[in-house]
C-alpha positions in Angstrom: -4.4 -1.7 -16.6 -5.7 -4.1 -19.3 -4.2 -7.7 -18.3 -3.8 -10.7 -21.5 -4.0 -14.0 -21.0 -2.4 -16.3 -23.7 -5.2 -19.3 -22.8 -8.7 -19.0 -21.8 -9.7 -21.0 -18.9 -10.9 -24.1 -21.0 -8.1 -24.3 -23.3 -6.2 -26.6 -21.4 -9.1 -29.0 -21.1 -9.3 -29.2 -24.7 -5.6 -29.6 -25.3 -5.4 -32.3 -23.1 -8.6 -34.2 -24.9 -5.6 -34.2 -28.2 -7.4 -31.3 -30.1 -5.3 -29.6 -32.7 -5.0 -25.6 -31.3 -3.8 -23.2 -33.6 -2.7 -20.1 -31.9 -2.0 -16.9 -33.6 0.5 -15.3 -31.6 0.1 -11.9 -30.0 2.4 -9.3 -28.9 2.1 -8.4 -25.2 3.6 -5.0 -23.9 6.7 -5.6 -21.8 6.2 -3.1 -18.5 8.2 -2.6 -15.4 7.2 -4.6 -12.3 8.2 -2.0 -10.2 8.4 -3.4 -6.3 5.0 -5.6 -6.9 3.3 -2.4 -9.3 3.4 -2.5 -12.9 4.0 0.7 -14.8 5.2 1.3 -18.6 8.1 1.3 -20.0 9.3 4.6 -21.1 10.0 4.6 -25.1 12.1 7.8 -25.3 13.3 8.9 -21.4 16.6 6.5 -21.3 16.9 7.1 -18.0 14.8 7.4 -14.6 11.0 8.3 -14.9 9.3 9.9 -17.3 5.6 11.3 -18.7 4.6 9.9 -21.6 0.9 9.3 -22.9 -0.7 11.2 -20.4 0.6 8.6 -17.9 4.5 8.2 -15.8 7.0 5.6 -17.5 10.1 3.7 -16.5 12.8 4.0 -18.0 14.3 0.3 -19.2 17.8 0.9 -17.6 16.1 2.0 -14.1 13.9 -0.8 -14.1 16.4 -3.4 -14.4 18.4 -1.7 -11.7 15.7 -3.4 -9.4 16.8 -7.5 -7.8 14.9 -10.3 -9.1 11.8 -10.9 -9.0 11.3 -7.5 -9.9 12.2 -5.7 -13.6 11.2 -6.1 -17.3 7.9 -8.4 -17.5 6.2 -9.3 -21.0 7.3 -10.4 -24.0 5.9 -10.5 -27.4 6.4 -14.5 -28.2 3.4 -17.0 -27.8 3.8 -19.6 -30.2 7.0 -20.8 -28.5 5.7 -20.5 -25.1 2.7 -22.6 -25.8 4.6 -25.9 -26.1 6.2 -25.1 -23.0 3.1 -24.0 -21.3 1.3 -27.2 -22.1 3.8 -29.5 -20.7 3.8 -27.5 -17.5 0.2 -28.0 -17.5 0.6 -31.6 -17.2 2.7 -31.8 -14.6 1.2 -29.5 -13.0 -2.1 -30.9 -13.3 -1.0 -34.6 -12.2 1.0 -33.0 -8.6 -2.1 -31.3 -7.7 -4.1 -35.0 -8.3 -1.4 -36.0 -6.0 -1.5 -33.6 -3.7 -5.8 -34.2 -3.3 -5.3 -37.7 -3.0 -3.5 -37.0 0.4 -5.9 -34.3 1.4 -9.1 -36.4 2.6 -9.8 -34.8 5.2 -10.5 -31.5 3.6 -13.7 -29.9 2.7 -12.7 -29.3 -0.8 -9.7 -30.3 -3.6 -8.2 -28.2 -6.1 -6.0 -28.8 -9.5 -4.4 -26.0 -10.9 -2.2 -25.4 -13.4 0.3 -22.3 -14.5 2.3 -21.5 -16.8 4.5 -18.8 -17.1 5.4 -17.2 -20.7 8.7 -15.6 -21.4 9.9 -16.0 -17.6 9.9 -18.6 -14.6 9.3 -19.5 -11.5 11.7 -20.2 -8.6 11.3 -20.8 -4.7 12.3 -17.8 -2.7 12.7 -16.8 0.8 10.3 -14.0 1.7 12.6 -12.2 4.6 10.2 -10.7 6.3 9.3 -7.3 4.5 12.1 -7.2 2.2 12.3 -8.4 -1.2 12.2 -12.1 -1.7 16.2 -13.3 -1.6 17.4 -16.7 -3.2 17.6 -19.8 -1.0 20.8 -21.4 -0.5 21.7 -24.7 -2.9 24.5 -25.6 -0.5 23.5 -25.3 3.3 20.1 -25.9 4.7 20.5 -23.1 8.0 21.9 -19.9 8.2 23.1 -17.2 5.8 25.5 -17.7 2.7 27.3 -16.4 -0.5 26.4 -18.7 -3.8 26.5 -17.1 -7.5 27.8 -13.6 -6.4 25.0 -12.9 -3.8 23.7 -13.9 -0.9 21.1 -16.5 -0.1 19.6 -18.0 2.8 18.7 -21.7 4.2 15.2 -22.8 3.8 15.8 -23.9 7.4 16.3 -20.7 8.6 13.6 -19.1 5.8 11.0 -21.1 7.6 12.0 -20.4 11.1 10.3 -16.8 10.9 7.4 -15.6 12.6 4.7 -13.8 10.8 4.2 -13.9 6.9 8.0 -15.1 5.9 9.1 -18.2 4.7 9.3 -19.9 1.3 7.4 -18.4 -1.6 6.9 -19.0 -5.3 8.4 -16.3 -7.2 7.8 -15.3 -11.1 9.2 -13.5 -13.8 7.5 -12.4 -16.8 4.4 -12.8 -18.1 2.2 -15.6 -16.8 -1.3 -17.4 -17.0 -3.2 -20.1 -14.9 -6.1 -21.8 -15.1 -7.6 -23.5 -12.4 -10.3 -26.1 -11.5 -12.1 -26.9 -8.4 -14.3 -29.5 -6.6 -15.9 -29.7 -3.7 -18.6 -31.8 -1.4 -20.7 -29.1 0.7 -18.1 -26.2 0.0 -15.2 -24.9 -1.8 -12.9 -22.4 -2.5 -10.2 -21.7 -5.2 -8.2 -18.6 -6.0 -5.9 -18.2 -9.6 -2.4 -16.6 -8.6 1.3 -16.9 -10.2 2.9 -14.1 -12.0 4.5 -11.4 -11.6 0.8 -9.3 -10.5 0.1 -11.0 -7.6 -3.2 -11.6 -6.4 -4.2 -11.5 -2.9 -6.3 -15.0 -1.5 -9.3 -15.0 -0.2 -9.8 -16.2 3.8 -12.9 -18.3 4.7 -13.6 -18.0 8.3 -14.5 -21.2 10.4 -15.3 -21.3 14.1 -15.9 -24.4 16.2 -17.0 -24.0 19.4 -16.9 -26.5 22.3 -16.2 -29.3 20.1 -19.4 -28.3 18.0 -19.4 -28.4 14.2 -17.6 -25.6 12.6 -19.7 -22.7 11.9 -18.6 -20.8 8.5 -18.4 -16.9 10.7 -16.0 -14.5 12.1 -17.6 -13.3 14.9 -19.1 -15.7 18.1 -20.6 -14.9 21.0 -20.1 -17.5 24.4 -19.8 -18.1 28.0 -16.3 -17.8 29.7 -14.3 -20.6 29.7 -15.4 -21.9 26.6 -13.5 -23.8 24.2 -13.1 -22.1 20.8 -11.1 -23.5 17.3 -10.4 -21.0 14.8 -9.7 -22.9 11.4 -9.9 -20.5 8.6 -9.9 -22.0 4.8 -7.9 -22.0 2.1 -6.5 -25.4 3.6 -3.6 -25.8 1.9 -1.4 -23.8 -0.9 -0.3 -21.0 1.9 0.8 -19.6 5.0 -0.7 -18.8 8.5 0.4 -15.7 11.1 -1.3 -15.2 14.2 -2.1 -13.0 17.5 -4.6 -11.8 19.7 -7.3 -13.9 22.1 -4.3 -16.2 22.9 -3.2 -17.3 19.6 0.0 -17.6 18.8 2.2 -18.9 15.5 1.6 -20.4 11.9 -0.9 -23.5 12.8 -3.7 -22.8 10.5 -6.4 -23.9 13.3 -5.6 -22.3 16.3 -7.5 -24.0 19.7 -7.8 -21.2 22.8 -10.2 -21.0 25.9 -12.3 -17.8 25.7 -11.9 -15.7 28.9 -12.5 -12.4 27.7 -14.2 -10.8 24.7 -10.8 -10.2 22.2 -10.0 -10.1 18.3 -8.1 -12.9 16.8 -6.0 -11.5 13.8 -4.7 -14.2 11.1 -2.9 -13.0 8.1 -2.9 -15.5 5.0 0.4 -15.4 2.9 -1.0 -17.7 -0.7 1.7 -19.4 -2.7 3.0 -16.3 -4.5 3.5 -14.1 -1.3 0.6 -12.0 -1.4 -1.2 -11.3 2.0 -4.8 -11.1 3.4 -6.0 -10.1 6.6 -8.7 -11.4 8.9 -10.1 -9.9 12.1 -12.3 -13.2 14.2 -14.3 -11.0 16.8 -15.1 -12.9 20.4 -17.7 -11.9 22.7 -18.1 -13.2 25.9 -20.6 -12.7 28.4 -19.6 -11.1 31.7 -15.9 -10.2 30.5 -13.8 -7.5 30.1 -10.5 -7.1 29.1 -8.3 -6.9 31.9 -6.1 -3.8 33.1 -3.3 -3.3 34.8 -5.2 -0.4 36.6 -8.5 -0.9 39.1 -10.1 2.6 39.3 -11.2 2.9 36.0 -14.8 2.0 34.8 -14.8 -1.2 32.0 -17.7 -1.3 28.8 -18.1 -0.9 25.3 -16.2 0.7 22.6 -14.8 5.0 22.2 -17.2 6.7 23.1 -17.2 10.6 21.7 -16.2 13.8 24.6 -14.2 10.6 26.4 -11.0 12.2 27.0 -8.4 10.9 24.6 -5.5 8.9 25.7 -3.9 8.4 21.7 -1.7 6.9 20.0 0.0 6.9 16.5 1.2 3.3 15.6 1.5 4.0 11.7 4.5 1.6 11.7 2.2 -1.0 13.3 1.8 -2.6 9.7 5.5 -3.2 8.5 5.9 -4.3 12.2 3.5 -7.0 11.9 4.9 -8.0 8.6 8.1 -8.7 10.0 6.0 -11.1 12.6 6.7 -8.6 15.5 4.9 -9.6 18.8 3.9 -7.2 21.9 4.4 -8.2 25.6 2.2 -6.2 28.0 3.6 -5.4 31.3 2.8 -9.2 32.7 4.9 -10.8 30.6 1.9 -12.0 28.4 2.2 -11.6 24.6 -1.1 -9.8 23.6 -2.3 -8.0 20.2 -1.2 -4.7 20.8 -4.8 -3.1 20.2 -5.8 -5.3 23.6 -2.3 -4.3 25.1 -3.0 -0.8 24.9 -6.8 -0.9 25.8 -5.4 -2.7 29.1 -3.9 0.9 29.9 -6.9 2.9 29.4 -5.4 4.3 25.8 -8.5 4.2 23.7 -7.7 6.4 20.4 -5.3 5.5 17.3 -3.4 7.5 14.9 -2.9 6.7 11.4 -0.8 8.5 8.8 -1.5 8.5 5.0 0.7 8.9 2.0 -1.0 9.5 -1.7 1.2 6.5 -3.0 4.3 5.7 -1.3 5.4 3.2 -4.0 5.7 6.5 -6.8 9.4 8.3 -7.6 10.4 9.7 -4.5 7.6 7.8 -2.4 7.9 6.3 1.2 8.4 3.1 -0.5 10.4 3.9 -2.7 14.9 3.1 -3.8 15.1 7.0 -3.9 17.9 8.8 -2.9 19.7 5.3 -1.6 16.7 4.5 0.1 16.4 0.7 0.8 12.4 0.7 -0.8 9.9 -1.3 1.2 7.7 -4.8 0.1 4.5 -3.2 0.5 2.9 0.4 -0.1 2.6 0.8 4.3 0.7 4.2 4.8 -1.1 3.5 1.4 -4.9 4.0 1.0 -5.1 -0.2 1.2 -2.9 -0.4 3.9 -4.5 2.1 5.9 -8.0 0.8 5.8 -7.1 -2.8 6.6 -5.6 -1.5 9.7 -8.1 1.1 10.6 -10.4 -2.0 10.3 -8.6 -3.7 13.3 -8.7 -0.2 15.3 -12.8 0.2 14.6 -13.2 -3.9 15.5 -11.2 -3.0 18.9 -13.7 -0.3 19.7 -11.4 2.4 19.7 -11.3 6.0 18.4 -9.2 6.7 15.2 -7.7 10.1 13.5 -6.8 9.4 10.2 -3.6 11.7 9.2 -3.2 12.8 5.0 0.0 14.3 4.9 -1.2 15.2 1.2 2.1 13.6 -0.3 3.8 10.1 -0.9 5.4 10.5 2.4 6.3 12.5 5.1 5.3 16.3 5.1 6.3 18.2 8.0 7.7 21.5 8.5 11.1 21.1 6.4 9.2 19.3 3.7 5.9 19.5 1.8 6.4 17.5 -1.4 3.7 17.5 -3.8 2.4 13.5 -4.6 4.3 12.4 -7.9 0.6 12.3 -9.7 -0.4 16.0 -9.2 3.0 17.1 -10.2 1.8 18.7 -13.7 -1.2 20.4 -12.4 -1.1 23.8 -14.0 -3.3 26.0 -11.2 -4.4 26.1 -7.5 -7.9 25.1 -8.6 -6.9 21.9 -10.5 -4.4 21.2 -7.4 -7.4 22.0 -4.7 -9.7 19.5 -7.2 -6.9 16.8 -6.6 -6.9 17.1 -2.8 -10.8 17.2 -2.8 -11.2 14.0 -4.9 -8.1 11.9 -3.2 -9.9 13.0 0.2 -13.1 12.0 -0.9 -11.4 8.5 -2.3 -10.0 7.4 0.7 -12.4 8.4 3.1 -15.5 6.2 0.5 -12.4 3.4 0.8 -12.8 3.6 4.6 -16.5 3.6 4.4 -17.2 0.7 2.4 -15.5 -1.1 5.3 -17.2 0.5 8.0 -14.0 1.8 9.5 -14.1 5.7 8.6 -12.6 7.7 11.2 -13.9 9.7 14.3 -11.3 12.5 13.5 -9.7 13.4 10.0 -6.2 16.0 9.8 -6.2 17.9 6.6 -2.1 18.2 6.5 0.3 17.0 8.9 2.6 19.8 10.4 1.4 22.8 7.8 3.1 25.3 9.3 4.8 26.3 6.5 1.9 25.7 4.1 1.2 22.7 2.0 2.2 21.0 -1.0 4.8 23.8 -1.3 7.6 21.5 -2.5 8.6 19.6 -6.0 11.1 16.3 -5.6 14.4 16.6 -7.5 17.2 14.7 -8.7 18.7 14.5 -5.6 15.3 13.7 -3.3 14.9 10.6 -1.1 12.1 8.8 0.2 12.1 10.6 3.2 11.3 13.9 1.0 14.9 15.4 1.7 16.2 17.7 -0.5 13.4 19.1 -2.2 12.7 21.9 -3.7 10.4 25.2 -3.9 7.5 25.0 -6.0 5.8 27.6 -7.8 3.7 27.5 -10.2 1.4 30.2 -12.5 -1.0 30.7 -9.1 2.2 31.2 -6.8 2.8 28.7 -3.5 0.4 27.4 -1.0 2.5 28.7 1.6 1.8 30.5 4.7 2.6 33.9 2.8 -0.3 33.3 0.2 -3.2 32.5 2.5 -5.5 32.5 -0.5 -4.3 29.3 -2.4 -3.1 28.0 1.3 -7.0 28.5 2.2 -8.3 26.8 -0.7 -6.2 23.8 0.0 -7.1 23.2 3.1 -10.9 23.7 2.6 -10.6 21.5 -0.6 -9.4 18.8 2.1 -12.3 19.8 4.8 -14.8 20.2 1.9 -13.6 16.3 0.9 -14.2 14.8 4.6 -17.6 16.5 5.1 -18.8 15.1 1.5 -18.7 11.4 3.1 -19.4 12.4 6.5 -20.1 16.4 7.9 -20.3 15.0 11.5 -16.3 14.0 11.2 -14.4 16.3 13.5 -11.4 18.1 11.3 -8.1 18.9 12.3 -5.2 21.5 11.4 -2.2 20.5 12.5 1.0 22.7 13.1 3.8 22.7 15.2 5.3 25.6 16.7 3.4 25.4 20.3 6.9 27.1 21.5 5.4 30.5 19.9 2.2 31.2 20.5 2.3 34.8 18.9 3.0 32.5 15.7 0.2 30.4 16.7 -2.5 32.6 16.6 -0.9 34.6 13.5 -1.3 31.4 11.8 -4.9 30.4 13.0 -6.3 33.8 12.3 -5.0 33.7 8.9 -6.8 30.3 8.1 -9.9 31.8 9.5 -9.5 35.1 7.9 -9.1 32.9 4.5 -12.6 31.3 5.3 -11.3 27.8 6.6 -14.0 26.5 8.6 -12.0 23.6 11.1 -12.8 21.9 14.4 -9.8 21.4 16.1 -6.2 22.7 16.1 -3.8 19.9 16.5 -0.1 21.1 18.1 3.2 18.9 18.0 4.7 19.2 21.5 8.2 17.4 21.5 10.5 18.7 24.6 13.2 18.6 22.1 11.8 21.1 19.5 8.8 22.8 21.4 10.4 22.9 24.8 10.7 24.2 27.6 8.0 22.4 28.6 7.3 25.0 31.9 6.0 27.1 28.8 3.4 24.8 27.9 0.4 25.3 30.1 0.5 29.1 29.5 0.5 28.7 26.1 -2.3 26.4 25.6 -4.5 29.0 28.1 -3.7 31.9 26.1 -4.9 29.8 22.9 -8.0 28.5 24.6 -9.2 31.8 26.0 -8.3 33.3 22.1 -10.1 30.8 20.6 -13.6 29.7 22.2 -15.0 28.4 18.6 -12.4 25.5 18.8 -11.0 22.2 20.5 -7.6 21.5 21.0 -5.2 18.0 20.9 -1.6 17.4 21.2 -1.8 15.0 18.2 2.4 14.0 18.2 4.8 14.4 21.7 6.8 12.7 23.5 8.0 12.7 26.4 5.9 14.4 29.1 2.5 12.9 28.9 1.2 13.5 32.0 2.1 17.1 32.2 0.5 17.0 28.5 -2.4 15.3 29.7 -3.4 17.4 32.6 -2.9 20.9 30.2 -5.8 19.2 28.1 -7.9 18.5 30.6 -8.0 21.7 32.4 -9.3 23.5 29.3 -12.4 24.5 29.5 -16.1 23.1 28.5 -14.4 19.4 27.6 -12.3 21.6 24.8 -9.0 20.0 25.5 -9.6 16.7 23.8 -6.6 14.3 24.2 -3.2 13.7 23.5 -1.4 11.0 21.0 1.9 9.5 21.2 4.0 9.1 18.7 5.1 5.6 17.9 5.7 4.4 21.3 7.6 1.5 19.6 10.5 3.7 18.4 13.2 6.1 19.4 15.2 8.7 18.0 16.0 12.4 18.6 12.9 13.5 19.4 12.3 11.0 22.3 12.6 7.5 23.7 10.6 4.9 23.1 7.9 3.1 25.5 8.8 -0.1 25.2 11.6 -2.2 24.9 12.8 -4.0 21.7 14.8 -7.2 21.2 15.0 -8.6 17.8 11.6 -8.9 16.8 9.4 -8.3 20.1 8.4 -5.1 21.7 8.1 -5.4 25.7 5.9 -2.6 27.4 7.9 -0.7 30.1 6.1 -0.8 33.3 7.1 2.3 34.2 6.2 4.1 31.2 2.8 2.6 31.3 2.4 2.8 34.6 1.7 6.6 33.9 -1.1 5.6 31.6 -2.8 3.6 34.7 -2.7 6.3 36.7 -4.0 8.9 34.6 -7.3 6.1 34.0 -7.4 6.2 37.9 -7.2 10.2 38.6 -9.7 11.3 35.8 -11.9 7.9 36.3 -11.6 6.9 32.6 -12.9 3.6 31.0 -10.9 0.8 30.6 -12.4 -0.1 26.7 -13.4 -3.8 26.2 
C-alpha cells in the first residue's frame, strides 16, 4: 500500500534556513487503521466489510467503532497542516539537541522531528497486549475513571514487565524526518504515525570487561563475565530472559555457566516491537537437568524420539512479560526450561491472517481482538527462530484458515473467500504454503515437520463465516461452491487440497516430513476409512498425526490396541500423537513400541493452560508460570527409561 509523505526528508532543513515553500496541497485517502493494519474505506457498504476494487473495505461506521488510537486515518488538507507541522519541527528539533547534549556517553546522537497531519500524538499506557489505554491526569498509581473511561497511573504503567509501559500514540496521517550523527557508529530509525514501524536492534557483547564486540553470538570459558548492551540507546524499551537475564536494563551483566540464549525484545517510541536472540557458547557446559540418566550434546537430532510440545500461546505470553520458573525455583527461558526435561520438539500453529473479519485477532462475534496478529506468518517465524537457535525440533501447524480449524469448524481464510473452483482454491493453499514456508527459510528456521490441516477429519476449508461468526470460527456455515465441498464425502477436491498443501512444502524443501492430522483415535474403523480414502485420492504423506485427549478420545485402555491395529495396517507410514493431554507416559510408551522407530513422538498441548480437555502443567499466578514437579517429573523419567539426550 502506497504511503505519502507531505515533506521530503530535506524540506525541513530548507525551511528552517527562511526559504519561501510553496506547497500545493494534496489529497491523501482516509483508510481504516484497523488494530495496527490499514485497509480502505468502503465507499458504498455502510456497514461492516465489504469487496470493493478487487480488494476488502471497511465500512466508516465499523471502523470508528474501534478505541483510540485506532479508526479513520488521512485527511485531504496540507496547506493548513504545514504551519503546524513546521512549528513542531522546531521544538522538536531543539528537545532532541537537548536530549544529545546529556547523552555523552553514547556512541551516536540523533535529532528527529515529526509531525503529524490531520491527527496527534498523546502518551499512552501500552497494557501489556491490549490496546494502548489513556494515562490518568489525576493519580499517579493505580486504576481510575476520568472523561467517561478508564485510565491508568503512569506509576503503575511503568511497573510492568515485558514490552508495556508508556508509549507515544498517533492519530492520523503523519511524517518525520530524521537526522543522525555519529563518531565510529550509528544508528537511526523514522517512526510516528499511525503505521508503525518496527526498530532495528544492534547487538553488542562485552566480554570480561573487554571492548564491546558489535555480534550476537560469543563463544567463552565458564565463568566468564559477559555484558549484553544492545543499541538503539535511547528512544525505547528493553524486556528480557534467558542466560540469567532478567528485566528492562538495556545492558544486562551475567556470568556464563552454561551455553544459553539471551532473548531481548525492543519496544521504540511508538510501541512497535523487535526481537533478538544473543546465542552463548561455552566450552565444557551443558544445560543442566533435573534428570541424570540421560546423555547431554548438540541440537534435535532426526529418528530421536520426540518428547513435543505446542506452546503457540508462547508469543502473547511473552508480550504480557510472562516469566517461567523450572522446578528449582529458578526463572529460566522456557526453551532452556523445557530442554532441562529432555522435551526436545516444538509445536507451532498458523493462521492465514488472524487480524481479517472473523480472524483470531479479531472484535468478531464480541471477541475482545488482540494487539498483534499471534499465529501470523511474522509471528510464527520470529518464534520458530528462537525454537531452531535452541536446537530443537519444530512442526509447523497451517490450520489453512485465520484461526482455529478443528473438527466443528473449517472456515475458509477471509482472502480466498471468492474463489470460484477447487483448482483456484488448491492454487491458494499451494502459494500461501509455499509463502510461509520461503518466510521461514530466509531465516534459517524452516521446520523439521510441516501438518497440512489441523484436525481434517471432516475435510478442509469446508466452512464460510457469517453474520453471526466469532473469532473463534463459531457459528459458521457450510460452504459449497460450483466444484461441491472439500469434505470427507468428496475425496476428490479433499485430495487435491491436501496435495496442493504437500505439493507447497516439498517445493521449498522435499526432505520435510508431512503430516495429516485427524482426530478420532477412539475409532479406528473411522481411522483407516479416512487414511485409505486420502491414499486412494493419490495423497502421498509421511506421517498420520492423532489427537488423543482422555476427554474426547478416551478410554484411554483402548489406546494401545488401536495404534497396533494402525501400525500393522499401515507399514508405508509413521505415527505421532501431535495434541493430548493427560496421559503422557502411557502415550509415550504406545509410540515407542511401534515398530522400526515408526512411532515418532508425542506433543503436548499448551502445557501452560487448562480447560476441558485437560489440566495444565504448570502453575499460574498473575503473570508467572511455575513448572509442577510432579508433572515434569514424568518427563525425567521417560529421558532416564528410553536413555534420551538431554539437548544443550
Amino acid at each position: 500500500m502506497q504511503t505519502y509523505r507531505r515533506f521530503q526528508p530535506g524540506t525541513f532543513k530548507w525551511y528552517l534556513a527562511g526559504c519561501l515553500l510553496f506547497l500545493i496541497p494534496q489529497a491523501i485517502a482516509q483508510q481504516c487503521n484497523w488494530w495496527g493494519t490499514l485497509y480502505p474505506l468502503c465507499q458504498t457498504t455502510e456497514v461492516g466489510w465489504g469487496w470493493e476494487n478487487n480488494q476488502s473495505c471497511i465500512s466508516t461506521s465499523t471502523c470508528t467503532t474501534q478505541p483510540a488510537p485506532y479508526g479513520v486515518v488521512g485527511d485531504s488538507s496540507s496547506s493548513s497542516s504545514s504551519s503546524s507541522s513546521s512549528s513542531s519541527s522546531s521544538s522538536s528539533s531543539s528537545s532532541s539537541a537537548s536530549s544529545a547534549s546529556t547523552s555523552s556517553t553514547s556512541s551516536s546522537s540523533s535529532s528527529s522531528s515529526s509531525t503529524s497531519g490531520g491527527g496527534q500524538c498523546e502518551q499512552m499506557c501500552q497494557w501489556y497486549q491490549d490496546e494502548p489505554r489513556p494515562i490518568c491526569t489525576n493519580q499517579n498509581s493505580g486504576w481510575g475513571w476520568e472523561n467517561q473511561q478508564s485510565c491508568v497511573g503512569i506509576d503503575t504503567c511503568n511497573s510492568q514487565t515485558g514490552a508495556g509501559g508508556v508509549v507515544t500514540v498517533c492519530t492520523g496521517s503523519s511524517s518525520s524526518s530524521s537526522s543522525s550523527s555519529s563518531s565510529s557508529s550509528s544508528s537511526s530509525s523514522s517512526s510516528s504515525g499511525s503505521a508503525c514501524p518496527p526498530g532495528t536492534v544492534t547487538p553488542y557483547v562485552q566480554v570480561n570487561g573487554g571492548t564491546w564486540q558489535q555480534t550476537g553470538s560469543v563463544s567463552v570459558n565458564s565463568g566468564a563475565t559477559l555484558k549484553f548492551g544492545p543499541q538503539p540507546v535511547t528512544g525505547g524499551s528493553w524486556y528480557w530472559t534467558g542466560c540469567g537475564t532478567s528485566g528492562s536494563s538495556r545492558e544486562q551483566t551475567v556470568i556464563a555457566a552454561q551455553s544459553c540464549q539471551a532473548a531481548t525484545r525492543y519496544t521504540n517510541a511508538c510501541g512497535a516491537t523487535t526481537d533478538y536472540t544473543f546465542n552463548v557458547s561455552v566450552s565444557g557446559s551443558s544445560s543442566s537437568s533435573s534428570s541424570s540418566s540421560g546423555s547431554s550434546g548438540g541440537g534435535y537430532q532426526e529418528g530421536e524420539f520426540i518428547l513435543g510440545m505446542d506452546i503457540s500461546y508462547w508469543s502473547e505470553q511473552l508480550d504480557r512479560g510472562a516469566t517461567y520458573v523450572d522446578t528449582d525455583g529458578q526463572a529460566k527461558d522456557l526453551l532452556t526450561l523445557f530442554k532441562n526435561h529432555g522435551i526436545n520438539f516444538i509445536r507451532l500453529r498458523a493462521f492465514v491472517d488472524p487480524t481479517a473479519p472473523y480472524g483470531y485477532a479479531s472484535t468478531a462475534g464480541g471477541c475482545s481482538g488482540k494487539a498483534q496478529a499471534y499465529n501470523g506468518t511474522a509471528d510464527v517465524v520470529r518464534m520458530a527462530k528462537r525454537i531452531k537457535a535452541a536446537g530443537m525440533g519444530f512442526l509447523l501447524d497451517f490450520h489453512y484458515s485465520d484461526t482455529w480449524a478443528d473438527p466443528g469448524k473449517q472456515v475458509i481464510p477471509y482472502a480466498w473467500r471468492y474463489t470460484s473452483s477447487i483448482q483456484q482454491l488448491a492454487a491458494e493453499v499451494r502459494s500461501y504454503t509455499v509463502d510461509v514456508m520461503q518466510a521461514l527459510q530466509a531465516e534459517n528456521a524452516l521446520p523439521d515437520m510441516v501438518q497440512v490441516g489441523n484436525e481434517i477429519t471432516p475435510g478442509m476449508i469446508v466452512h464460510q463465516a457469517t453474520s453471526s461468526t466469532d473469532c473463534w470460527g463459531n457459528n459458521s456455515a457450510a460452504r459449497s461452491g460450483p466444484n461441491g465441498r472439500a469434505s470427507n464425502s468428496n475425496w476428490s477436491n479433499l485430495g487435491a487440497l491436501l496435495s496442493a498443501g504437500i505439493q507447497g512444502v516439498n517445493q521449498i524443501d522435499p526432505n520435510i516430513e508431512t503430516v495429516l492430522h485427524i482426530e478420532n483415535f477412539d475409532d479406528p474403523a473411522g481411522v483407516e476409512w479416512w487414511v485409505d480414502s486420502a491414499l486412494n485420492a493419490g495423497v502421498q504423506f509421511d506421517v498420520l498425526g492423532l489427537s488423543a485427549y482422555e476427554e474426547f478420545q478416551g478410554p484411554a485402555s483402548a489406546w494401545r490396541s488401536t495404534m497396533q491395529r494402525l501400525a500393522s495396517r499401515y507399514p508405508q507410514l509413521s505415527f505421532a500423537i501431535v495434541e493430548f493431554n493427560p496421559r503422557g507416559r502411557l502415550l509415550a510408551d504406545i509410540l515407542r513400541e511401534i515398530p522400526d522407530g515408526r512411532g515418532l513422538g508425542t506433543f503436548f498441548w499448551e502445557p501452560t493452560e487448562s480447560g476441558y480437555w485437560g489440566n495444565a502443567i504448570f502453575s499460574q499466578q498473575g503473570n508467572s508460570y511455575y513448572a509442577n514437579s510432579s508433572d515434569f517429573a514424568v518427563y525425567d523419567q521417560i529421558v532416564e527409561d528410553y536413555g534420551l539426550r538431554i539437548l544443550q
